[in-house]
C-alpha positions as CSV (number, residue, x, y, z in Angstrom):
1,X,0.0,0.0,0.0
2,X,1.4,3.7,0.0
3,X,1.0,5.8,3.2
4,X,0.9,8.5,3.9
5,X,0.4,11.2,6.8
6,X,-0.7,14.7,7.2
7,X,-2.3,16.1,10.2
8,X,-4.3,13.3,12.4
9,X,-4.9,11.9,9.1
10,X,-3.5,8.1,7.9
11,X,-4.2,7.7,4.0
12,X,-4.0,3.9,2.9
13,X,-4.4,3.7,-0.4
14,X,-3.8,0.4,-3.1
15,X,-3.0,-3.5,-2.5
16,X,-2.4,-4.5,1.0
17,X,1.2,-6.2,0.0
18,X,3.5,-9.0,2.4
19,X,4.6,-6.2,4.7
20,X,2.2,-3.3,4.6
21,X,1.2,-4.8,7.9
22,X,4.2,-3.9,9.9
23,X,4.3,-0.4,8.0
24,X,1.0,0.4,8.7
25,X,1.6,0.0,12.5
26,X,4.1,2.5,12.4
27,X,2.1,5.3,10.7
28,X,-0.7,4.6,13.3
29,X,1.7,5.0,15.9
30,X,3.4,7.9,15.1
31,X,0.1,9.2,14.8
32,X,-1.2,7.7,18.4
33,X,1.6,9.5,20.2
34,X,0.3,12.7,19.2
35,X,-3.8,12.5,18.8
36,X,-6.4,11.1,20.3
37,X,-8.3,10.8,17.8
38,X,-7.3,9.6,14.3
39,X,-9.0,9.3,10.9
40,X,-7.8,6.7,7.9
41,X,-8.9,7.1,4.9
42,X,-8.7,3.8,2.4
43,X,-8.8,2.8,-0.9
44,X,-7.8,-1.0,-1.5
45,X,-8.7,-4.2,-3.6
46,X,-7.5,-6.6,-0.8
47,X,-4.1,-8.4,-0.3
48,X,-2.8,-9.9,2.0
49,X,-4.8,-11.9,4.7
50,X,-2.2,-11.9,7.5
51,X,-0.9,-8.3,7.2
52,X,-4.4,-7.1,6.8
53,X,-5.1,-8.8,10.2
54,X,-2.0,-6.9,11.3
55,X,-3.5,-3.6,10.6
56,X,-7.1,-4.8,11.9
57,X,-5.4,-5.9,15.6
58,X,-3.4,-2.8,15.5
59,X,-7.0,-0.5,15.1
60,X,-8.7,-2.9,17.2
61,X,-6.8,-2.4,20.4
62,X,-5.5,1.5,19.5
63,X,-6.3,4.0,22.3
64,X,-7.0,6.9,20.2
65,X,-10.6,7.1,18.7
66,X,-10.5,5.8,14.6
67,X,-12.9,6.4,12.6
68,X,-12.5,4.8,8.6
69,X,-13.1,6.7,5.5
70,X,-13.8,4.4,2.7
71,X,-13.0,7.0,-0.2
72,X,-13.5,4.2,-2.7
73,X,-13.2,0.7,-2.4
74,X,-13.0,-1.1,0.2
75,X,-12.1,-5.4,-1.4
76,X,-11.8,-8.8,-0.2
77,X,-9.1,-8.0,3.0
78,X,-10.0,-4.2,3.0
79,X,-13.7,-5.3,4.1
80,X,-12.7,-7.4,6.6
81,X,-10.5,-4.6,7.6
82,X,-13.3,-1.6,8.2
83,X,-14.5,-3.9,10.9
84,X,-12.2,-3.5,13.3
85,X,-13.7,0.6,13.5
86,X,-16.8,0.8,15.3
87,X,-17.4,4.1,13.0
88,X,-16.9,3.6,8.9
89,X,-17.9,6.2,6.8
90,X,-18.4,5.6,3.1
91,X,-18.3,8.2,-0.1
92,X,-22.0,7.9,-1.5
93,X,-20.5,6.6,-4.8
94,X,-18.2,3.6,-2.9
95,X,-18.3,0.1,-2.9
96,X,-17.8,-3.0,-0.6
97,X,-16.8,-6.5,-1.4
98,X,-16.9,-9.4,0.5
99,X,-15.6,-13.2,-0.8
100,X,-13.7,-15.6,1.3
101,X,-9.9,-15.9,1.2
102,X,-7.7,-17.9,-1.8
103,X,-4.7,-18.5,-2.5
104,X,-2.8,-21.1,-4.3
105,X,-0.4,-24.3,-3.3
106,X,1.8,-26.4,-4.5
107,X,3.8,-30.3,-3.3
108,X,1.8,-33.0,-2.5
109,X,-1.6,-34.5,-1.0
110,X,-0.7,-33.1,2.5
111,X,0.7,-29.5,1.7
112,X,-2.3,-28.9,-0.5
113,X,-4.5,-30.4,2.6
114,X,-2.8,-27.9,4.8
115,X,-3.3,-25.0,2.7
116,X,-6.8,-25.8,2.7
117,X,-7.4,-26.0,6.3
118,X,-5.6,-22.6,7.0
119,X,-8.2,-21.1,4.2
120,X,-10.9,-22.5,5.8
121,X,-9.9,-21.2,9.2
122,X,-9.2,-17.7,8.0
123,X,-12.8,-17.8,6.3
124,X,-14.4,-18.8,9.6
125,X,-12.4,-15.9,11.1
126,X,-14.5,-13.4,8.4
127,X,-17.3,-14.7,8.7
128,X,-17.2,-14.4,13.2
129,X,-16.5,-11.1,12.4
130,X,-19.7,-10.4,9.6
131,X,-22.0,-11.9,12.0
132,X,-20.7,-9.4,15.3
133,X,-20.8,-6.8,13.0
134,X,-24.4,-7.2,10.8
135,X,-26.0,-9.5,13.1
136,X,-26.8,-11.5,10.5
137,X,-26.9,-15.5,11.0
138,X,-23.5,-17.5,10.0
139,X,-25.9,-19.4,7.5
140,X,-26.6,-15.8,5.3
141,X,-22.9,-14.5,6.1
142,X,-21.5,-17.5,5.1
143,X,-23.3,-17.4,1.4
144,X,-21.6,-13.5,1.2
145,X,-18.2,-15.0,0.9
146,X,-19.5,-18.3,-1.6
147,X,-18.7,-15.6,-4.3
148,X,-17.8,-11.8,-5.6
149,X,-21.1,-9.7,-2.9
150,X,-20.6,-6.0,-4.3
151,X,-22.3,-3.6,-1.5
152,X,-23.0,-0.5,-2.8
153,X,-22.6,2.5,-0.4
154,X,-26.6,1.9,0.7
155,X,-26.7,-1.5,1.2
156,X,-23.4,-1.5,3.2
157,X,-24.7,1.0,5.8
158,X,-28.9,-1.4,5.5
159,X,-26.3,-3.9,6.7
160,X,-24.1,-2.5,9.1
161,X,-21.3,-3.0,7.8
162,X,-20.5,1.1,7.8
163,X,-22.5,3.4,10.0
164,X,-22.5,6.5,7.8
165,X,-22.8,7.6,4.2
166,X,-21.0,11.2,3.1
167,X,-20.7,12.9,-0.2
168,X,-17.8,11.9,-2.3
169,X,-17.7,15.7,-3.1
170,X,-18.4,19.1,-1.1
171,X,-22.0,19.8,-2.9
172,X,-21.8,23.6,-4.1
173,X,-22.8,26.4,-1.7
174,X,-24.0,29.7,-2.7
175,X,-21.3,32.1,-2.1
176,X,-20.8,35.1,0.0
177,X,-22.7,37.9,-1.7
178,X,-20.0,40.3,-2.0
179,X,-19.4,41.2,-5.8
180,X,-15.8,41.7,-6.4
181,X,-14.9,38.1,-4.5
182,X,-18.0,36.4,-6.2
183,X,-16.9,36.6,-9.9
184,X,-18.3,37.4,-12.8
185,X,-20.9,34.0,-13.7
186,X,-21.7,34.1,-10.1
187,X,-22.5,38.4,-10.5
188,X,-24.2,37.5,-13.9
189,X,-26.2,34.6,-12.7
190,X,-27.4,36.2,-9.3
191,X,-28.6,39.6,-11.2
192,X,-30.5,37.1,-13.8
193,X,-32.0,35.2,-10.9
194,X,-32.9,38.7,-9.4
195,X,-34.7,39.8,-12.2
196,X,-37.2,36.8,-12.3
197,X,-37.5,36.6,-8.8
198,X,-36.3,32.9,-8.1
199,X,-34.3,34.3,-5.3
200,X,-34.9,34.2,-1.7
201,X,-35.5,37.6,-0.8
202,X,-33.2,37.2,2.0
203,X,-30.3,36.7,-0.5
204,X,-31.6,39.7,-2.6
205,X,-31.4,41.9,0.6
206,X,-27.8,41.4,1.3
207,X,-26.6,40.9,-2.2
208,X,-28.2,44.6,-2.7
209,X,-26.9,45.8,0.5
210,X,-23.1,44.9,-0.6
211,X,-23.5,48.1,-2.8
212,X,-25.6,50.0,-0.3
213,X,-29.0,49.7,-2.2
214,X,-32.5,49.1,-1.2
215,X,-34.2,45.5,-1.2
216,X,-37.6,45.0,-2.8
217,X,-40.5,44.7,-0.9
218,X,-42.2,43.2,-3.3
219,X,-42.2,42.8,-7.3
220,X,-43.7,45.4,-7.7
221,X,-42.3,48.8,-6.7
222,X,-38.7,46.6,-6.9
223,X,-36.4,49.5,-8.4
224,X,-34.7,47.6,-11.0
225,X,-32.2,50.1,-11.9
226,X,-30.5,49.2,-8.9
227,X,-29.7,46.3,-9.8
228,X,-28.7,47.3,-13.3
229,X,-25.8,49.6,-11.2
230,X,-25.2,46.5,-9.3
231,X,-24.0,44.7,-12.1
232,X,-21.8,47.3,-14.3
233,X,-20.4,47.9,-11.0
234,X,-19.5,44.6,-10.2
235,X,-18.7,43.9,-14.6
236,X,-16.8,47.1,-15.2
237,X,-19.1,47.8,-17.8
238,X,-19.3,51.9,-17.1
239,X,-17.8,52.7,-20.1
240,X,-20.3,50.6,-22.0
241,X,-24.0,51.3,-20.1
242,X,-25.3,52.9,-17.4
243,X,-28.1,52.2,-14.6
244,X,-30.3,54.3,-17.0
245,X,-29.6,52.3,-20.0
246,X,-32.3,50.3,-22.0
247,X,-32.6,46.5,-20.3
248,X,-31.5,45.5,-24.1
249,X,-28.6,47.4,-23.8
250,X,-27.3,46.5,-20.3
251,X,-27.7,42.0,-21.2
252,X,-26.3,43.2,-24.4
253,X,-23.1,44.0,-22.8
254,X,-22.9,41.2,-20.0
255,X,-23.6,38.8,-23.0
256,X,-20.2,40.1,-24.4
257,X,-18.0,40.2,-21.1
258,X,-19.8,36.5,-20.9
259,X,-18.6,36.0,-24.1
260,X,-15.2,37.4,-23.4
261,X,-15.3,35.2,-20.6
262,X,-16.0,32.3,-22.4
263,X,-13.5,32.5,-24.8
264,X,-11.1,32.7,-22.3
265,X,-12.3,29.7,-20.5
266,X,-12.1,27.6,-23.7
267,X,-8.3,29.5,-23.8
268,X,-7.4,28.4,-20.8
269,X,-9.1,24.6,-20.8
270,X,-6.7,24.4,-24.2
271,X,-3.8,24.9,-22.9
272,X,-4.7,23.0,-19.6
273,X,-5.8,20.1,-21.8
274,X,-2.8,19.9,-23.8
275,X,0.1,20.6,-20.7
276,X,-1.8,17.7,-18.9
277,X,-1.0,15.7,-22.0
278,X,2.7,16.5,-22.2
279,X,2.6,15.4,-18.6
280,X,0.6,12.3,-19.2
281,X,3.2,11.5,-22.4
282,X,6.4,12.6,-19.8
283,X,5.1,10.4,-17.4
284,X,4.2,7.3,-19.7
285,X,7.7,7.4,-21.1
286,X,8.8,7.7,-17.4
287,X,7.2,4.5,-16.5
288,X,8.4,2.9,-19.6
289,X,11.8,3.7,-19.1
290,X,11.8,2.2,-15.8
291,X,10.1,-0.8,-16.5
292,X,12.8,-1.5,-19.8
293,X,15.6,-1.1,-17.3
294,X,13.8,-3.3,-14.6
295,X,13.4,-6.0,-17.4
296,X,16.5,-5.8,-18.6
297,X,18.7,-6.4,-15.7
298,X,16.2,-9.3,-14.4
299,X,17.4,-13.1,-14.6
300,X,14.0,-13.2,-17.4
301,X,12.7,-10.1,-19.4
302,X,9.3,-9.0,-18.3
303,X,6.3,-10.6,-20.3
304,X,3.4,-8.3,-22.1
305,X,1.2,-9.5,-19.0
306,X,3.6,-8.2,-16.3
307,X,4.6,-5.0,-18.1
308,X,0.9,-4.4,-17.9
309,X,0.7,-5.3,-14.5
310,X,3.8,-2.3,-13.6
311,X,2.4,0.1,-16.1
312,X,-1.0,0.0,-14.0
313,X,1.0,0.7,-11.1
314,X,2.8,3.7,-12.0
315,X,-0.5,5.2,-14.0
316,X,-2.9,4.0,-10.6
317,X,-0.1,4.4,-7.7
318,X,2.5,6.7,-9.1
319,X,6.1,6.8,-10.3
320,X,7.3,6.5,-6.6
321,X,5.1,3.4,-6.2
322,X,6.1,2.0,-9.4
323,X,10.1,2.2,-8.3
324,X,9.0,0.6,-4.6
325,X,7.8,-2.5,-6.5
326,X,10.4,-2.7,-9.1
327,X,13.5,-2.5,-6.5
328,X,11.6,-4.9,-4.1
329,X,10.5,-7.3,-6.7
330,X,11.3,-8.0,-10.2
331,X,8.1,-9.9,-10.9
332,X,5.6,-9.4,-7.8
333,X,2.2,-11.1,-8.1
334,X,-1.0,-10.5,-6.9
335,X,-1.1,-11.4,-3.3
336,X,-1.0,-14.6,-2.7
337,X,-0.7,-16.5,0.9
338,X,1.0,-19.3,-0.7
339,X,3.9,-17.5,-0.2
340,X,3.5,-17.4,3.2
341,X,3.0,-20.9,4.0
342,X,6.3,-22.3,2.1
343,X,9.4,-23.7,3.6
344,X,12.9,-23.2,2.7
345,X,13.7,-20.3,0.6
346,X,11.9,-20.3,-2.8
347,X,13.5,-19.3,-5.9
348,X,17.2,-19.5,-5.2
349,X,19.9,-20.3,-7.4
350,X,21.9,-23.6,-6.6
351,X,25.1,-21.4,-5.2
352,X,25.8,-22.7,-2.1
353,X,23.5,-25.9,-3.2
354,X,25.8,-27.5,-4.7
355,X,25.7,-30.4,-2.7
356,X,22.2,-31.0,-2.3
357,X,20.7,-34.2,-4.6
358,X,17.2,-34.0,-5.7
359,X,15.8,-35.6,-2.4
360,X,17.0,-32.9,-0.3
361,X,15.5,-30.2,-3.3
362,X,12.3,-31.9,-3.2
363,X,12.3,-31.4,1.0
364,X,14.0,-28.5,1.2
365,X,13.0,-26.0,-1.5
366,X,10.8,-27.5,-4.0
367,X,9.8,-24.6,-5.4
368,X,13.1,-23.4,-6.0
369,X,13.6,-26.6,-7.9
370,X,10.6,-25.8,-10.2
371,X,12.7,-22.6,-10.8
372,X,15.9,-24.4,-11.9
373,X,14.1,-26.8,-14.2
374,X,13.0,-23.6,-15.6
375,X,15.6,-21.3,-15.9
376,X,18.5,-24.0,-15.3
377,X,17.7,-27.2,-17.4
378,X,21.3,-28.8,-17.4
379,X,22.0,-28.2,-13.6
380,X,18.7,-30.0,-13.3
381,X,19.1,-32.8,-15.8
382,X,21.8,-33.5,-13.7
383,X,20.1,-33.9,-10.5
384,X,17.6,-36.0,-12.2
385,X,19.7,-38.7,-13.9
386,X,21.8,-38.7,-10.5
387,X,18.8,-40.2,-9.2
388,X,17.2,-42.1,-11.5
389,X,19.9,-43.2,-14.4
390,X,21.1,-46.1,-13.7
């Protein structure tokens, strides 16, 4: 995942990677040591089942009062996570997913058989905590993780699961009604609403009395040459109209300082649109570059499938995240727990093996072994006929 702090404020944002577990429990305590109470906002698609209980034990028995934003996504691990907060908020356009845990094994009858029975345990763990949390019976939790259960923002909080809902965005506020700070749409568009009368009065009284004029009592002794001052005041149009100028005349000339306005707008989007392109291309090339060099100095250049894997990371994550992973790992994969439930050291070259026979391979590091029939055929040609050439 990539952290990051600012204030009382813990963003965890991406895959919840071997590690992130540990690193998480260092931003939350740097931030425990100096508030009391502490908000984290995530984003994730899941990883990790034993670091992502890491982070949950570390909330869990925190002293400082969390509360979780989910500002996206909150997959697989990352739903089991927002459990361990007894207050989850969730951006109105957010999502929840619930499934049970996988992962992948390899060896023989019995490691496959143990794999199984630490999956089924770490299911029965999500699904004790589903049932505290929703109140729902173990029969209905346990058909949530059968498959891929999408919550949308609604249905999580009907269930539970998060106790509040909050705009994704700040909704748009009518602004102070002071002319020169509002702009010129918001001038234009509050003397247009004025003049039909879909404004509150109250917010006709204090716009007027910004430029020291009279409200209306009512429509029809309203002055409306006041308002005509209010808005070449406000436009700079002096030079153009006055307050006793025909109503023809004055929208005459705030259709052209709209139009002005317009064409400056569509000016600057232009150049906005294309700089965020040269950026987009710098960074593109960026992330190529990186990923040609990470390729090229691995033991086995990068497939299409795992460029596309990195180029995702530095578009989604960043350059910074992109370098992490490459200098880490020269071909990560999705989080898997099979890693975690290995013996030996996987993947090493047979330095220092070199007098180890294909028995003590098979015991000792068999998938290291699948590696060297792969990337070392002759070394293990070798320890094959030493065992079974006669």
């Amino acid at each position: 995942m990539i952290f990051g702090i600012k204030d009382n404020v813990l963003t965890a944002y991406g895959t919840i990677w071997g590690g992130d577990g540990t690193e998480f429990i260092y931003w939350l305590s740097r931030l425990e040591s100096s508030y009391s109470d502490i908000t984290i906002r995530l984003h994730t698609y899941g990883g990790s089942v034993f670091d992502g209980n890491l982070m949950c034990n570390a909330v869990e028995r925190s002293p400082a009062n969390i509360t979780i934003i989910i500002d996206g996504l909150a997959a697989s691990m990352g739903a089991i996570f927002i459990l361990s907060s007894k207050v989850v908020k969730i951006v109105n356009n957010g999502y929840v997913m619930i499934h049970a845990p996988s992962s992948g094994s390899y060896g023989n009858a019995k490691d496959h058989e143990s794999s199984a029975k630490l999956l089924r345990m770490m299911e029965q763990n999500f699904i004790d905590k589903l049932v505290l949390r929703t109140g729902k019976t173990k029969a209905e939790v346990t058909t949530w993780l059968q498959s891929d259960t999408w919550l949308d923002a609604q249905e999580a909080k009907d269930l539970g699961i998060v106790s509040e809902i909050i705009p994704a965005a700040v909704e748009t506020v009518y602004p102070a009604f002071v002319p020169e700070e509002m702009g010129e749409t918001e001038v234009y568009n509050m003397y247009a609403c004025a003049l039909l009368t879909n404004i509150s009065k109250p917010a006709v009284k204090a716009f007027l009395a910004s430029y020291d004029q009279q409200p209306p009592e009512n429509n029809s002794n309203f002055n409306i040459d006041n308002m005509k001052q209010v808005l070449i005041t406000a436009l700079g149009l002096s030079a153009v109209v006055n307050a006793q100028s025909s109503d023809t005349a004055v929208l005459d000339a705030v259709q052209g300082k709209m139009n002005d306005l317009q064409a400056s707008l569509d000016r600057e989007k232009t150049a906005r649109t294309k700089a965020e392109n040269d950026l987009k291309a710098y960074k593109d090339g960026q992330i190529k570059a990186m990923i040609d060099t990470a390729s090229a100095g691995a033991s086995k250049a990068f497939t299409e499938d795992e460029r596309k894997v990195y180029e995702n990371i530095g578009e989604n994550s960043g350059i910074e995240a992109l370098a992490h992973v490459l200098k880490s790992s020269n071909k990560p994969a999705a989080p898997n727990i099979s890693a975690h439930i290995q013996t030996g050291t996987p993947g090493a070259g047979v330095a220092g093996r070199e007098s180890w026979d294909l028995d003590k391979w098979q015991t000792e590091d068999p998938k290291g072994l699948e590696k060297l029939a792969t990337d070392d055929k002759e070394a293990f040609d070798k320890l094959f006929n030493a065992k079974y050439s006669k």
